[in-house]
C-alpha positions as CSV (number, residue, x, y, z in Angstrom):
1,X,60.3,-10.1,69.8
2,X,63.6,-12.0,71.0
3,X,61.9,-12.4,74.5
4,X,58.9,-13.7,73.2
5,X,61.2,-16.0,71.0
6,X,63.2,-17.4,73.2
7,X,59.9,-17.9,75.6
8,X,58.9,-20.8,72.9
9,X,59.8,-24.5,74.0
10,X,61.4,-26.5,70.5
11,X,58.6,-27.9,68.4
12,X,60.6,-30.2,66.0
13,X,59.6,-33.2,67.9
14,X,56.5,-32.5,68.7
15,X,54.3,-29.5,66.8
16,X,56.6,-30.3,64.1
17,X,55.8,-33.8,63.8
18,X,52.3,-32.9,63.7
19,X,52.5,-30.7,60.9
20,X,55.0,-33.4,58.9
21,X,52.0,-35.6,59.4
22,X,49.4,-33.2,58.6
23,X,51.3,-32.7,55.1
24,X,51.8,-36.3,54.6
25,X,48.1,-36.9,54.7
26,X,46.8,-33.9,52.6
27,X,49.4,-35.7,50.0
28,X,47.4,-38.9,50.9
29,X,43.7,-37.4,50.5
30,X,45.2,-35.7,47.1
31,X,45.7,-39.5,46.0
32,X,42.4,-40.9,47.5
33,X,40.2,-38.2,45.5
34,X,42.3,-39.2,42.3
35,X,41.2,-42.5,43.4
36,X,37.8,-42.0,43.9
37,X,37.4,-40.0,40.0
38,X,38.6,-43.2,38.7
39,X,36.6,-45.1,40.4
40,X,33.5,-43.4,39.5
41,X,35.0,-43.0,35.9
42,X,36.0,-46.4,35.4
43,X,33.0,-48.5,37.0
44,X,29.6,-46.7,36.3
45,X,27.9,-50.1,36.4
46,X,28.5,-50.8,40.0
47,X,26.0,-51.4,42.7
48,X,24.7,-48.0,44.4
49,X,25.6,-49.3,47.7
50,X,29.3,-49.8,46.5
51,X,29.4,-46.1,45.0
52,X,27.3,-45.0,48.7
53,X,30.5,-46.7,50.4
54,X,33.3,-44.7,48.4
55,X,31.4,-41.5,48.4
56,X,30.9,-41.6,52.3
57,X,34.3,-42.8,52.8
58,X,36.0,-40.2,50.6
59,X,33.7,-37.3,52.3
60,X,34.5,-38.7,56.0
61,X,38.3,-38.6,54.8
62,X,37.9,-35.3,53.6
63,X,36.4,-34.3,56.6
64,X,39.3,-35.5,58.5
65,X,41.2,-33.6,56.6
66,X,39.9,-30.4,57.3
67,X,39.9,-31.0,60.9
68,X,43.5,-32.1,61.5
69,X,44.7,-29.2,59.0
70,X,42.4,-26.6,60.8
71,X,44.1,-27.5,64.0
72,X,47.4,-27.1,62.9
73,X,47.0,-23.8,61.5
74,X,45.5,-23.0,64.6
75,X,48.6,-24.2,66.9
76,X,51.5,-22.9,64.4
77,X,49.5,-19.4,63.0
78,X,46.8,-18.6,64.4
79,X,47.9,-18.3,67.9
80,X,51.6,-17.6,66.9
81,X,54.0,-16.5,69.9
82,X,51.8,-17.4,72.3
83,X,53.3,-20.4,73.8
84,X,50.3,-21.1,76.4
85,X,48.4,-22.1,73.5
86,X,50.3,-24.9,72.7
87,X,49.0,-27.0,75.8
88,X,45.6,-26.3,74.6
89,X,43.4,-29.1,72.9
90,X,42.2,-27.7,70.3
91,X,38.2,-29.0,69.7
92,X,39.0,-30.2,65.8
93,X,42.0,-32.5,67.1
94,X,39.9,-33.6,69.2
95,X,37.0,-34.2,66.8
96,X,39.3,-36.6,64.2
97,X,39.6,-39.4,66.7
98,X,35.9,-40.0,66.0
99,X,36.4,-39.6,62.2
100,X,39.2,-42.0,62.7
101,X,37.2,-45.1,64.3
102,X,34.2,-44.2,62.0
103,X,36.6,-44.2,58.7
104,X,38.7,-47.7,59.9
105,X,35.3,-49.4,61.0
106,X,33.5,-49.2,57.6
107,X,36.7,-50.0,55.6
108,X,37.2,-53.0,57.7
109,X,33.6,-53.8,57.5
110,X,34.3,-53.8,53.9
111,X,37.3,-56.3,53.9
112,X,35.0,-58.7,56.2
113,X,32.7,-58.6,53.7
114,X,35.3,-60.3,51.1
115,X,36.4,-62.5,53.9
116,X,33.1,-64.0,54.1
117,X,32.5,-64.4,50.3
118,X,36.3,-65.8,49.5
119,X,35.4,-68.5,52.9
120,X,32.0,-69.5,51.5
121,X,29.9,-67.7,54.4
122,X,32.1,-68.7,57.2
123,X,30.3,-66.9,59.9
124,X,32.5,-68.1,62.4
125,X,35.8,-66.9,61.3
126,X,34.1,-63.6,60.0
127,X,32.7,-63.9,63.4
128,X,36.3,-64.0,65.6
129,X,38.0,-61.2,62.9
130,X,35.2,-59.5,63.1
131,X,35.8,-59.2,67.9
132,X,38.9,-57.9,66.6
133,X,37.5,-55.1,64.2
134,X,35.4,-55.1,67.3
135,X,38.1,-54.2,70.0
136,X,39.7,-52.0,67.9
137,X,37.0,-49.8,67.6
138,X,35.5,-49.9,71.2
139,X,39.2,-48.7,72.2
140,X,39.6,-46.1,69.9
141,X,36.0,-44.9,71.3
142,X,37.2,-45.1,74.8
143,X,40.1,-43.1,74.1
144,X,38.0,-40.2,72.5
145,X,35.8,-40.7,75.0
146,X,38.0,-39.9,77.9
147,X,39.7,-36.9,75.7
148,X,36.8,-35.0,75.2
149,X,37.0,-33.2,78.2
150,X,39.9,-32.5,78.7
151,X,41.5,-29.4,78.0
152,X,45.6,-29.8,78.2
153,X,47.9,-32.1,75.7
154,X,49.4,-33.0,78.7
155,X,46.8,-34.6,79.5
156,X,46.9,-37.3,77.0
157,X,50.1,-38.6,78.8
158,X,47.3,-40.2,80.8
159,X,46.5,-41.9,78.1
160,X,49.3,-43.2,76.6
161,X,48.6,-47.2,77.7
162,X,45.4,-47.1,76.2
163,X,47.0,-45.8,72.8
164,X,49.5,-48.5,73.0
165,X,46.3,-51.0,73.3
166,X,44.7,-49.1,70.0
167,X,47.4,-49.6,68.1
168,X,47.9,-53.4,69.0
169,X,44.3,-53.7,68.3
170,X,44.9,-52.1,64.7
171,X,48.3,-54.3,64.2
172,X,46.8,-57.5,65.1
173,X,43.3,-56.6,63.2
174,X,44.7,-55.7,60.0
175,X,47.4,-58.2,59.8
176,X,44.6,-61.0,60.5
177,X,42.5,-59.6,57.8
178,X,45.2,-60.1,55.1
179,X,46.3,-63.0,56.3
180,X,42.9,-64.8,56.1
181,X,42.4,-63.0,52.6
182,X,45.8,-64.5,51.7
183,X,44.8,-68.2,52.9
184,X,41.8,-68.4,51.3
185,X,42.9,-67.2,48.0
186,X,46.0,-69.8,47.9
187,X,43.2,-72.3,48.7
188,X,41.2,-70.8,46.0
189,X,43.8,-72.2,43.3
190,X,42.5,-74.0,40.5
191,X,45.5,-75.5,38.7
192,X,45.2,-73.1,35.6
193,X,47.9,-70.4,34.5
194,X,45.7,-67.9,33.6
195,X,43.3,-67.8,37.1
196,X,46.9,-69.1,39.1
197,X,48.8,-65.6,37.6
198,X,45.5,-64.1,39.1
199,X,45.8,-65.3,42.7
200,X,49.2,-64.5,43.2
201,X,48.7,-60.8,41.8
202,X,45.8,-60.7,44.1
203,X,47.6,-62.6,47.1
204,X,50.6,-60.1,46.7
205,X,48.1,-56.9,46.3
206,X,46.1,-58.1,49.6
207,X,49.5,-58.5,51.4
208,X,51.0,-55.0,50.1
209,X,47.7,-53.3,51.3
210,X,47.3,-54.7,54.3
211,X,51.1,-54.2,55.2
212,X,50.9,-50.6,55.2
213,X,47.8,-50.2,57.6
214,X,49.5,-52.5,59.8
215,X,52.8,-51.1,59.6
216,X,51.9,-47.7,60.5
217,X,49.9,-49.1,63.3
218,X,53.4,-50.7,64.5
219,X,55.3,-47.3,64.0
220,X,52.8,-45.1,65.9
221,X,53.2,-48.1,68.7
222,X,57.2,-48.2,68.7
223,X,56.6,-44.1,69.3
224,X,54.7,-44.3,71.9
225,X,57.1,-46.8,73.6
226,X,59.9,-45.0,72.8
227,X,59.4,-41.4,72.3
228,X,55.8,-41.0,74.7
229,X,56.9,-37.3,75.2
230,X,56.6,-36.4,71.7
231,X,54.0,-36.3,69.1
232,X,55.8,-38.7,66.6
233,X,52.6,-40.7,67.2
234,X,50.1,-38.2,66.8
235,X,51.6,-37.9,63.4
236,X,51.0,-41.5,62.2
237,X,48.2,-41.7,64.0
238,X,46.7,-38.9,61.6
239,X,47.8,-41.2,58.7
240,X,45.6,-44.2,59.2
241,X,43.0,-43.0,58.3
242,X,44.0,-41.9,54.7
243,X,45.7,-45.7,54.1
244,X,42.3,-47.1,55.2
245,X,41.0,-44.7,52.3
246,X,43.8,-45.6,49.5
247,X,43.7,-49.3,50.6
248,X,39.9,-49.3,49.8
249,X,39.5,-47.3,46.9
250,X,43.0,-49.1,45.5
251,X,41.3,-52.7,46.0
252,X,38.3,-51.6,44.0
253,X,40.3,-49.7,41.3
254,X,42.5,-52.9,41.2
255,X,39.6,-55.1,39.1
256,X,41.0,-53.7,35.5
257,X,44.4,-53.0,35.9
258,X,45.0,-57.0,37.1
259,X,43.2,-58.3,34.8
260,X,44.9,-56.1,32.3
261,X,48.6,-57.2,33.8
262,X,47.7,-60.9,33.5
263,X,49.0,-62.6,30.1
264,X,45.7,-64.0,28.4
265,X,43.2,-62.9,31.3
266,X,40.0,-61.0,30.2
267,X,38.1,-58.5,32.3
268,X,35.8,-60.8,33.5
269,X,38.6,-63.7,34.6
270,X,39.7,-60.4,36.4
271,X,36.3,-60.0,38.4
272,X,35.5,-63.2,38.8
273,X,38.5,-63.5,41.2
274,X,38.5,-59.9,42.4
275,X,35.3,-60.6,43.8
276,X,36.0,-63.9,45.1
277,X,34.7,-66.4,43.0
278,X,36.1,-68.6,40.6
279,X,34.5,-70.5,37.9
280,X,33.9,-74.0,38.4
281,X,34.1,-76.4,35.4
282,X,32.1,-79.8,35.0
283,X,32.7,-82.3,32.4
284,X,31.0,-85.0,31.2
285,X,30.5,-87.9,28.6
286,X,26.8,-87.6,26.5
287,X,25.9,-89.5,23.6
288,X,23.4,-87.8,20.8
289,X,20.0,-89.7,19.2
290,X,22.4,-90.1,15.7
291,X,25.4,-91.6,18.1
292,X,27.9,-88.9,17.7
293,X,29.7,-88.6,21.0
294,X,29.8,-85.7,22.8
295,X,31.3,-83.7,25.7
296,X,29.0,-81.4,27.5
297,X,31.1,-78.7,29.4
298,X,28.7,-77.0,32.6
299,X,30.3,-73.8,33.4
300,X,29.3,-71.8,36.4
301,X,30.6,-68.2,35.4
302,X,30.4,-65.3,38.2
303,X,30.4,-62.0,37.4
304,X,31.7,-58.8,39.1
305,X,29.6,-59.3,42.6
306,X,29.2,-55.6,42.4
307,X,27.6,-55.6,39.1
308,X,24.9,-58.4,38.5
309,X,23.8,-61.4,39.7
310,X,25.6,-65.1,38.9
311,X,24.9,-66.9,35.7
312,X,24.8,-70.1,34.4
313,X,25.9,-71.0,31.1
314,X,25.8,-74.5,29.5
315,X,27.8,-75.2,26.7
316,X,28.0,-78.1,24.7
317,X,29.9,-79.9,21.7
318,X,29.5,-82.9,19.4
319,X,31.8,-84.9,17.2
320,X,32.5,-88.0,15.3
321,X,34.1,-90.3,16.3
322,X,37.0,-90.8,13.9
323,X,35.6,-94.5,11.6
């Protein structure tokens, strides 16, 4: 047994990250299905398609799950003391890349969706995030695309530009995405405390969410720049797609508990801005048939774009003039 010990190369930097990674992310999919019961257990009234988007996303991410924990077990267990194996791609590694793309492309497909209802159907600035979104995934495709036959981890040292390129793709994407979302809410202010307490909970959400996406774009980056012999960025790399998850499912869970946290904000204030919209407010002079002056208040209310259709409600109030 000492021969066959010694015989094994050091896997702390390498196998080791791997499995860090892999424990970090079951932790991650533990907080995503908590996320997805309250989802379901909090918002029964939402659209189908919205409850079709969290269901498929929660089974892909499950599914990624199984697959990058499967091939650990594999590496570490399964095939322990036999250090040949180790080189070996395993088929359910290589599997997760495409779980990956599919996972970050209908997440982000959901965040230029809110781009284009906050910018008032801006189809050209959903159009140039959305080449972006667009690169990202095309390179993440190549790259699983040029892995899938191969047969050694050594291999992928081939590879290692066209990671770097992934991950800039992923930096730049997600960091654009908030940044819009950010812009368009601060132009979205109205002038009154209670939808003003509002945006800024919702502009420092957006930034917070977007921020970790991003960031662990930029750390799986910085590892393959400076460490490209280990698998410190195989280990983040298995991470994005559980903060894709969490970022999604904590943006939708987010409608009650902001509106909740906002001083004299109703559920409704709360949706109105979660889903982009804010109320607009007319007001005008009208005089009656007895002569009592009057102000006649049009309100345009929107309600949770995931619920029901806008409404229109007129509202309006007479008094006398003080003789």
């Amino acid at each position: 047994m000492s021969d066959a010990a010694a015989a094994l190369p050091k896997l702390d930097n390498t196998f080791g990250a791997m499995y860090l990674g892999v424990i970090i992310a079951m932790a991650l999919w533990g907080a995503s299905t908590i996320q997805a019961y309250y989802y379901y257990d909090t918002y029964p009234k939402d659209a189908w398609q919205l409850k079709l988007l969290v269901a498929v996303v929660w089974a892909l991410d499950s599914a990624h799950q199984a697959l990058i924990t499967a091939s650990v077990y594999r590496y570490l267990i399964t095939n322990f003391f036999n250090p040949a194996h180790l080189n070996a791609i395993e088929a359910t590694l290589r599997h997760m890349v495409i779980l990956n793309v599919v996972i970050i492309a209908v997440v982000q497909g959901f965040f230029l969706f809110r781009v284009w209802r906050l910018s008032q159907k801006n189809y050209v600035l959903v159009g140039i995030l959305g080449i972006l979104n667009g690169a990202q995934f095309v390179s993440i495709a190549v790259y699983y695309g040029k892995c899938y036959h191969m047969t050694s981890l050594a291999q992928l040292q081939t590879l290692l530009t066209l990671e770097k390129i992934c991950n800039v793709f992923g930096a730049v994407s997600d960091i654009s995405i908030a940044g819009t979302l950010v812009f368009l809410l601060r132009k979205s202010r109205t002038g009154f405390k209670r939808t003003e307490t509002l945006v800024n909970r919702l502009v420092m959400f957006t930034i917070n969410t977007g921020l970790i996406t991003s960031m662990c774009a930029i750390m799986a980056l910085v590892s393959v720049l400076a460490w490209p012999n280990t698998f410190l960025y195989i280990a983040f790399y298995l991470l994005i797609s559980r903060l894709y998850t969490n970022s999604l499912l904590a943006t939708l869970n987010a409608r009650a508990s902001l509106g909740r946290s906002s001083p004299g904000a109703t559920t409704q204030d709360e949706s109105q801005l979660n889903s982009f919209h804010l109320s607009r407010v007319k007001i005008g002079d009208t005089k009656n048939s007895t002569g009592h002056m009057g102000v006649k208040v049009d309100t345009e209310t929107y309600v949770d774009s995931f619920k029901s259709a806008p409404s229109q409600n007129t509202m309006q109030y007479n008094f006398k003039p003080a003789q």
